[in-house]
N, C-alpha and C positions, 0 to 999 in steps of 0.2 A: 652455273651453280650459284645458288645461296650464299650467303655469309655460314649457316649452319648445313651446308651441303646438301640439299634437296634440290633435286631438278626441277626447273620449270619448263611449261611447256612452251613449244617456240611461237604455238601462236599467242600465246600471254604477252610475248615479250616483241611482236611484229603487228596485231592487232591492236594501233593505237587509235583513237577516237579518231585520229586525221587520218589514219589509214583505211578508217570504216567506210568514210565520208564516198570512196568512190564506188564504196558494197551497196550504198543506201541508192543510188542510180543504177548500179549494172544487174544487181540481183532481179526486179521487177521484169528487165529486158531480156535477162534469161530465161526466167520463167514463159515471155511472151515466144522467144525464139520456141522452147520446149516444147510451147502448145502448136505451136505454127507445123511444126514439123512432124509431130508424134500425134495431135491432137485427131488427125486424119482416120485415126485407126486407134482410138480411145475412143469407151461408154463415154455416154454424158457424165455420168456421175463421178468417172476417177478425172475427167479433165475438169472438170467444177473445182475438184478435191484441188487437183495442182496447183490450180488458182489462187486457193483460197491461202494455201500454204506460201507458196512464193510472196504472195502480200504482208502474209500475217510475217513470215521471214524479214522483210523490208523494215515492219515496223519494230519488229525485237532490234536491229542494227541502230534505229533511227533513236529509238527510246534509249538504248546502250550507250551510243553518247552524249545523250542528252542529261544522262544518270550520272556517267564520268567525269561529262565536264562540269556541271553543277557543283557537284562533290569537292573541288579543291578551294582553296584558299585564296587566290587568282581573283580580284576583279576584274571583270570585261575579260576571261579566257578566252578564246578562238584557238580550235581546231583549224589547223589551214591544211591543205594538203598541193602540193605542186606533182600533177598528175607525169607520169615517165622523168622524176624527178628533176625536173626543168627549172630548179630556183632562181629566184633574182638578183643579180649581181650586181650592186652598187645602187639600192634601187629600179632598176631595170631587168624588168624581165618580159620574156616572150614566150611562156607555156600556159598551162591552162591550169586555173586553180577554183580549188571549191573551200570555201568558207564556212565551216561548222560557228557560228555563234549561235547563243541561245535561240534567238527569234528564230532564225532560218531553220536548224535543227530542229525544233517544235513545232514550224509548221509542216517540215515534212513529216514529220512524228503524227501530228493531227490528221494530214491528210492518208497514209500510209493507214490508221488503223480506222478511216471512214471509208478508206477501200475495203478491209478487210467486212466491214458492217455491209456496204453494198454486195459483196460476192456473197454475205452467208445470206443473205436478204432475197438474192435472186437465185438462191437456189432450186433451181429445177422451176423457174418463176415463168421463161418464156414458153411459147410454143416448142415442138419438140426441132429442134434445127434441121437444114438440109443432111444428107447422109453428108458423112466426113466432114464437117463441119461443126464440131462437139467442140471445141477450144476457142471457139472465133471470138465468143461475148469474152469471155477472162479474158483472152490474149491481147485485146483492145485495151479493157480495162487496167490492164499492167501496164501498158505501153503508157497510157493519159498517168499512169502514177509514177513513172521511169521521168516522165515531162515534167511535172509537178515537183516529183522532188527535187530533179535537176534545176528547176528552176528557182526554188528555194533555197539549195546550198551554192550554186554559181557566184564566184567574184569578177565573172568578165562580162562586158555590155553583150559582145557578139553570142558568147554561150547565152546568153541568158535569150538573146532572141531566137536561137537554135530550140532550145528548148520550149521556148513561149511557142512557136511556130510546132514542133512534135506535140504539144498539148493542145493547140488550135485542130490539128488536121485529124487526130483521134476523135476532138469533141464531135468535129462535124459527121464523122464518122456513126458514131455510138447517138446522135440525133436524129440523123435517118436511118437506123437500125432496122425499122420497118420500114425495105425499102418497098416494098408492096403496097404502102398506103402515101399518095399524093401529097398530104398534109405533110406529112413525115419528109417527104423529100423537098419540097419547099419549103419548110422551116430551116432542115442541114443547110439549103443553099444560102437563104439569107442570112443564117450564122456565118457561113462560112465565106459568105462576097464580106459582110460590113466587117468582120475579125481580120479579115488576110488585107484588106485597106489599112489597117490597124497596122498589124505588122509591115507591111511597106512602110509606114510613113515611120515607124521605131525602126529599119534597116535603114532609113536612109538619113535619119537623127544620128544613127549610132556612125555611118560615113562620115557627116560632117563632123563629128566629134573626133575620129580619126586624122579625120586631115586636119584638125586644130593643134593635137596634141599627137598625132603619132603612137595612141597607146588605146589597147583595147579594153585593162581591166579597169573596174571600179576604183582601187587606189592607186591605178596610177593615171587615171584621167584625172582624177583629182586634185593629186601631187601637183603635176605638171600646172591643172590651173590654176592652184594655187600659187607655182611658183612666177609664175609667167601671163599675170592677170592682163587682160587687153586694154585697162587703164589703169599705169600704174595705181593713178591718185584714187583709185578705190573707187570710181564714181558709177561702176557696173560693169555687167560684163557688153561684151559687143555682140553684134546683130547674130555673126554664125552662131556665139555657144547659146543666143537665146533660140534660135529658130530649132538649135539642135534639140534643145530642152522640151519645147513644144512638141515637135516632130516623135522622139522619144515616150513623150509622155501621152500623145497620142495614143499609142498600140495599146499601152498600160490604161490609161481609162476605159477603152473600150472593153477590156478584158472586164475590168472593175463593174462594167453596169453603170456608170456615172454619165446622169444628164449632162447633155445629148447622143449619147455613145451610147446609151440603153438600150435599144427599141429592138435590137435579137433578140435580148435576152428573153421579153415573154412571150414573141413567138418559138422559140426552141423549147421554152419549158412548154410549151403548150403540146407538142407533137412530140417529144422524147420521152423514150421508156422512163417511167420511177425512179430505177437505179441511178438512171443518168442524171435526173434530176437532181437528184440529192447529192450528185457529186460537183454538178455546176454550181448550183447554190451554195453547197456545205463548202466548199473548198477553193473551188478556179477560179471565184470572182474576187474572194478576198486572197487569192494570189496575186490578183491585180492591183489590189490594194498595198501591198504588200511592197509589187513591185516600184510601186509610185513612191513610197516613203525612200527605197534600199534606193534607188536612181537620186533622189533629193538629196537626202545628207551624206552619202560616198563620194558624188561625184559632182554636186551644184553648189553644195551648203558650204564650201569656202571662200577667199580671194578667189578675183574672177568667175565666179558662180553667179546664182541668180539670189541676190538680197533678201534675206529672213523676211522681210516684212512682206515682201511682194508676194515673198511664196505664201507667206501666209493666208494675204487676201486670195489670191487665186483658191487657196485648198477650200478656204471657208464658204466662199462663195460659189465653188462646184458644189460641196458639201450641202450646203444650205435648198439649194435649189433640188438637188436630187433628191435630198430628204424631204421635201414639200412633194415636187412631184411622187416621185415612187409612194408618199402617203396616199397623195390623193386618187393616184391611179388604183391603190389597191386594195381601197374602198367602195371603189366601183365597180369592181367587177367578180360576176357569178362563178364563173370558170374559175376552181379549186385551185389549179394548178396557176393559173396566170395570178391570184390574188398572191399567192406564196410569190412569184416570181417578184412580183412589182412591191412587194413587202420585206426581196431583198434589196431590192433598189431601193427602196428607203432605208434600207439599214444602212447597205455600201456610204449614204448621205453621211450618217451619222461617223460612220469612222472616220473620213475623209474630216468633217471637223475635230473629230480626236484630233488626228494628226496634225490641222493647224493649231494648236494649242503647242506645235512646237517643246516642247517640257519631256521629261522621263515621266512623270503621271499621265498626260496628256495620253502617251505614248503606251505605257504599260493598261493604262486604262483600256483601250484600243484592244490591244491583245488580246484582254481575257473577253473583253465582248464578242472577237473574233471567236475564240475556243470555245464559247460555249455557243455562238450564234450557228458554229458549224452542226452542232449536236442538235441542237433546238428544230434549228430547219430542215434537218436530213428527217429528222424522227417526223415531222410533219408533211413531208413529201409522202413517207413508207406509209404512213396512214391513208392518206388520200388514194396513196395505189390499191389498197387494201376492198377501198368504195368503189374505186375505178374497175378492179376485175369482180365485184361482187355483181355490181347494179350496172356495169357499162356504163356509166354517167359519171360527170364530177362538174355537173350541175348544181348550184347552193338550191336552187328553186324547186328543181326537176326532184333531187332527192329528200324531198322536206319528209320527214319523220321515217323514212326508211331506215335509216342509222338506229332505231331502236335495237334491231336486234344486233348491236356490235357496241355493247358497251366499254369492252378493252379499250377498242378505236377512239372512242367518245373520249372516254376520260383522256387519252393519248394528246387527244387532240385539244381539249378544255386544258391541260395542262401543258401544253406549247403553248397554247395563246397567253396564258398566262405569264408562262416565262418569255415570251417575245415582246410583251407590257413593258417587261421587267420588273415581275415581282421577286422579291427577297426569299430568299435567301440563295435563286438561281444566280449561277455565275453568267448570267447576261443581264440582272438585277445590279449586279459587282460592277461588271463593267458599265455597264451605263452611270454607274454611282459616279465611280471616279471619275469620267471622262467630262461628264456632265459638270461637277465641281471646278475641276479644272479648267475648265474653259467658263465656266463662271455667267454670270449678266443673261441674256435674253438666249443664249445659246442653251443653257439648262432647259428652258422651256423648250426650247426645241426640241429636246431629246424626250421631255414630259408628254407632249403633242406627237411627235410622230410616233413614238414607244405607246401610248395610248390607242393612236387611227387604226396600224396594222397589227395590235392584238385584239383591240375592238373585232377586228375585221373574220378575224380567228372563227371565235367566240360569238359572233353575230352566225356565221356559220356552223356551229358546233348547238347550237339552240333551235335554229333549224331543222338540223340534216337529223342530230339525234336525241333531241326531246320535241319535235316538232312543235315549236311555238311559231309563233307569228299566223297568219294568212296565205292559207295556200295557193299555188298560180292559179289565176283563171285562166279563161281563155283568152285575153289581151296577151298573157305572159307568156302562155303556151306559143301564141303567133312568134311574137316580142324571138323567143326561143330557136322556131324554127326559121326564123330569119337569119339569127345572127350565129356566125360560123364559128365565134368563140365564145358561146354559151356553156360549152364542156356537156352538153345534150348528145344521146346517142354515140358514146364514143368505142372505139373495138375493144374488149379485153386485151392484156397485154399478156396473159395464160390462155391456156391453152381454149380455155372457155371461162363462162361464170365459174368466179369459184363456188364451192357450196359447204366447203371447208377450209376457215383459214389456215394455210399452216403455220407454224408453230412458229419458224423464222422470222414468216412476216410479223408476227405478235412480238417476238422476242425482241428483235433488234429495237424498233422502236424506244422500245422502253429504256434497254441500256443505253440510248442515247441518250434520253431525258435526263437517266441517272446520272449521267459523266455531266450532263450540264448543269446536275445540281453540285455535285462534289467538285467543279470548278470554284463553285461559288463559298464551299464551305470549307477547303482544305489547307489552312494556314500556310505550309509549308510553298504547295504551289503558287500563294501569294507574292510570296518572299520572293523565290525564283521567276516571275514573270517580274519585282521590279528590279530584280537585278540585270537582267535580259533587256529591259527598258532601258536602261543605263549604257549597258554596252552597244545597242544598236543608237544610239545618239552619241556614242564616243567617238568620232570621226578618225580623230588624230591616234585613238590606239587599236582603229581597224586596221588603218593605213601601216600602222608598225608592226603590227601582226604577219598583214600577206608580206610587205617588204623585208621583212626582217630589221628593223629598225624601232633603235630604242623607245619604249612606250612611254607615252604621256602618263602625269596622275591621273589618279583615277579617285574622284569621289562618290562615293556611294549617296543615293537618295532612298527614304524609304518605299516600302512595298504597296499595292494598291491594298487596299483596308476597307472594310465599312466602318461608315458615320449614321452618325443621327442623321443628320440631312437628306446622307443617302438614303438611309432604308424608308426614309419619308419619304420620297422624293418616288420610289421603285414604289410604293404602297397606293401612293398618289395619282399613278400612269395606269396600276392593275385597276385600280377603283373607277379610273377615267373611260378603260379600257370596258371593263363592265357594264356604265351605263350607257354607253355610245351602243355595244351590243345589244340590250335592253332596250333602247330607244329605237335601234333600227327595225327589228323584230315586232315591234307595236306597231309599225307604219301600213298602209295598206298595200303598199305595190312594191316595187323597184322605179317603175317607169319615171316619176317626179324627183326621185332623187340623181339621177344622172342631168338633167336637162342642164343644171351651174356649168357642172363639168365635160359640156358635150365639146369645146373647142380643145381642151387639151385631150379629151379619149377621137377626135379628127385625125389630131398629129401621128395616131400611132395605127397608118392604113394599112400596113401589113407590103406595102411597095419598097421595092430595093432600092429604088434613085431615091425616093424621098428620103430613104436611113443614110444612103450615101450624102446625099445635101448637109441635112443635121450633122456630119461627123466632118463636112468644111463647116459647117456655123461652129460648129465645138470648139474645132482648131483656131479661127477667130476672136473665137471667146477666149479660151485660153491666150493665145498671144495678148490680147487687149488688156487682159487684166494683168499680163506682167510689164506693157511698155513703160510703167513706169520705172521699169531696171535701168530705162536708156536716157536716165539723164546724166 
């Protein structure tokens, strides 16, 4: 009862944001049970439906806390939730906890409703499935969002690899979806050997990290090394918690797409359905990202951790080099789908230096480029699928001037490139502003330069395909074409045949992604609340108080990401850059001349699994060497 005697209702008063936190992972996995078991003896069209409902279910929970917890007065709030109420006593606890702060709760929030956009997107999109097999595509597709969120709201290293590992073994899954076509199966595989190397070497980081400290969550790995640093006198940490940090961070780059850890990623986009794509790119890569900051500052970034400046160099310097490569790689090349892939490997570059700017800007800057890079590049896959079941091809060459009659597409697409430039007033403009700022000096140009090569890259292609300019392939090109196996020439429909009518869906979704990526960029309010989320995901000391139950650090607030003069320059600058690079490639006579610079670094990417495996000990290398200097 009320103070004025009205009943409330009991789930008002047991439905708390920490109590949702376990609905935002189990609901997706019900609905996947649902389909699994009932799906057998469901139309396609009610088992779509279920689908589609259970997702959009996840993200009404996921949004609900994110609305709740926003809403109070609380800086740095966190929803903790100690699942079969297993609290920590004295510090010390041994049960399983999920952690609603802002960042995590919004990316599951982000990723929950770019599932919803995928299901309405594939509606009735494939062939018609085997009998009794009407729920298989959803019932996948929940299960990779049950992963994802879980691995976004988790506060323990072991869940979190539980989870990383349910999200790996879906993707491989839903990659060779057509297991009927070779390509398709040999893509899953090499996703799936160079990713599960990945996870080993982060199960066997997160071991060593156990046996250091005896604790398996985030804040109390942390605690612990904090309190119990392997030199007193501050002078670093010791050899296990760096090899574990490596080890660890391993699994987390590869997931990321971060040179040398790349090279799945554009074989997979290459062979995987649309839907899929737009969910690897829009979402799982920059969960790796994700993962790499939540693993830094929970449980390295204090005593006995690995030294801010080391990490620093390390991030910039991954950062740096993936942003070079994934630009250069994905300017090179015709295959629609592989340019988008290797244009998120250059972005993955760019957030990775977000992130060593170290800062709440740096940080919050990061975010909103993530939130809108997820919309920008999902609505850019949906298009390409659009070419893909029209023409069978997703050739830039092959379909020169075809895209006429699909000016929706066009403009879809002319207007992603744009916003992948970073033009203004798109929230991938926003983020790039601040992030760019913030990290300041020759880094800016960075962000100018590769936000320029892979909208270029766009737009070179949108000039093409649908106002056909440039020089059509001759016959060197055609040869050139039928030689090379990732031309994106000749490829199957992913429907049932050519379409000859788009539907509705595929037109529709696109678009509101675009729109969500503009209104990122334009909506004060979610400013505000991304730099306050920046704030509390760099508060260490009052995560730690949160899950332990221990009294909070202050807490100063910094302001929100904003545009500037400099930015909206700076975004106007990259579009303008992006334009005549497009413009200038488009006048050329061929393809063939302009690869010949870049033929040693398009060598490295043969499409062999030993060689992905090599590159991911040279990575592990690379990374160690740039932290040795922790071990003075």
């Amino acid at each position: 009862m009320t103070p004025a005697g009205t009943l409330v209702p009991a789930a008002a008063t047991t439905l708390t944001p920490a109590a949702t936190l376990p609905l935002i992972v189990a609901t997706p996995l019900l609905g996947a049970a649902f389909l699994v078991a009932a799906g057998r003896r469901m139309p396609r069209r009610a088992a779509e439906t279920a689908g589609t409902v259970f997702a959009a279910a996840t993200a009404v929970l996921a949004l609900s806390v994110l609305l709740r917890d926003t809403s109070g007065d609380v800086p740095g709030a966190r929803a903790v939730e100690w699942l079969g109420g297993r609290h920590p006593h004295g510090g010390v606890g041994v049960g399983i906890v999920l952690v609603g702060d802002r960042i995590g709760v919004g990316l599951a929030a982000v990723t929950s409703l770019l599932v919803v956009a995928v299901l309405a997107y594939s509606w009735r999109y494939f062939d018609e499935p085997p009998h009794r097999q009407a729920g298989t595509f959803p019932a996948l597709v929940l299960i990779f969002q049950a992963g994802m969120c879980g691995f976004a709201l988790t506060g323990d290293l072991f869940n979190a690899f539980v989870f990383f590992e349910l999200m790996g073994v879906v993707a491989y899954a839903l990659t060779g979806y057509r297991v009927e076509e070779k390509r398709a199966v040999q893509g899953a595989l090499t996703f799936g050997v160079v990713n599960s190397l990945g996870g080993y070497a982060t199960l066997l980081g997160v071991g060593l990290l156990y046996g250091r400290t005896g604790e398996l969550g985030f804040a109390q790995i942390g605690a612990r090394l904090a309190a119990h640093p392997a030199e007193p006198s501050g002078g670093g940490p010791d050899v296990l918690v760096l090899t574990a940090f490596v080890l660890v961070l391993t699994g987390l780059l590869v997931k990321a797409a971060a040179v040398p850890f790349h090279f799945w990623l554009p074989d997979a986009h290459a062979v995987a359905p649309t839907p899929v794509c737009m969910l690897l790119s829009g979402v799982m890569v920059e969960l790796g990202v994700y993962g790499t900051a939540r693993v830094h500052w929970t449980v390295f970034a204090g005593p006995g951790g690995i030294p801010t400046a080391d990490a620093h160099r390390m991030l910039l310097t991954l950062g740096t080099l993936t942003a070079v490569v994934g630009a250069l790689m994905c300017w090179q090349q015709r295959h629609l789908k592989r340019m988008l892939a290797f244009s998120t490997v250059a972005h993955t570059g760019l957030f990775l230096v977000g992130l060593a700017v170290m800062t709440p800007e740096g940080t919050g800057g990061t975010a909103l480029y993530v939130l809108a890079h997820a919309g920008v590049k999902a609505a850019l896959f949906a298009a390409v699928g659009v070419l893909l079941d029209r023409f069978r091809s997703v050739d830039e060459h092959e379909l020169h001037g075809r895209g006429r009659e699909l000016p929706l597409v066009g403009v879809v697409c002319a207007v992603g490139g744009l916003a992948l430039a970073g033009l203004p007033p798109f929230g991938t403009g926003l983020g790039k502003a601040v992030t760019e700022e913030a990290a300041g000096g020759w880094q800016a140009a960075l962000f100018v330069v590769v936000s320029a090569v892979t909208g270029g890259a766009v737009l070179r292609a949108v000039a093409r395909v649908f106002l056909g300019l440039g020089a059509r392939p001759g016959a060197a090109g055609q040869a050139e074409a039928r030689a090379d196996e990732t031309s994106g020439k000749d490829e199957e429909p992913e429907t049932a045949g050519p379409l000859s009518r788009i539907p509705d869906t595929m037109l529709a979704v696109p678009v509101v992604l675009l729109a969500g990526a503009l209104a990122v960029g334009v909506v004060p309010a979610l400013h505000a609340a991304v730099g306050r989320a920046a704030d509390a995901f760099l508060d260490r000391a009052g995560y730690t108080a949160a899950v332990l139950h221990t009294p909070p650090a202050a807490h100063v607030p910094t302001p929100g990401p904003h545009w500037s003069v400099a930015g909206v320059a700076l975004g106007l600058l990259s579009a303008a850059l992006a334009c005549l690079l497009a413009r200038w490639a488009v006048r050329r006579t061929g393809p063939t001349r302009q690869t010949r610079w870049a033929a040693p670094v398009r060598r490295l990417h043969s499409g062999h699994i030993g060689d992905y495996v090599a590159f991911i000990l040279a990575g592990m290398a690379l990374v160690a060497a740039l932290l040795l200097p922790s071990l003075h």
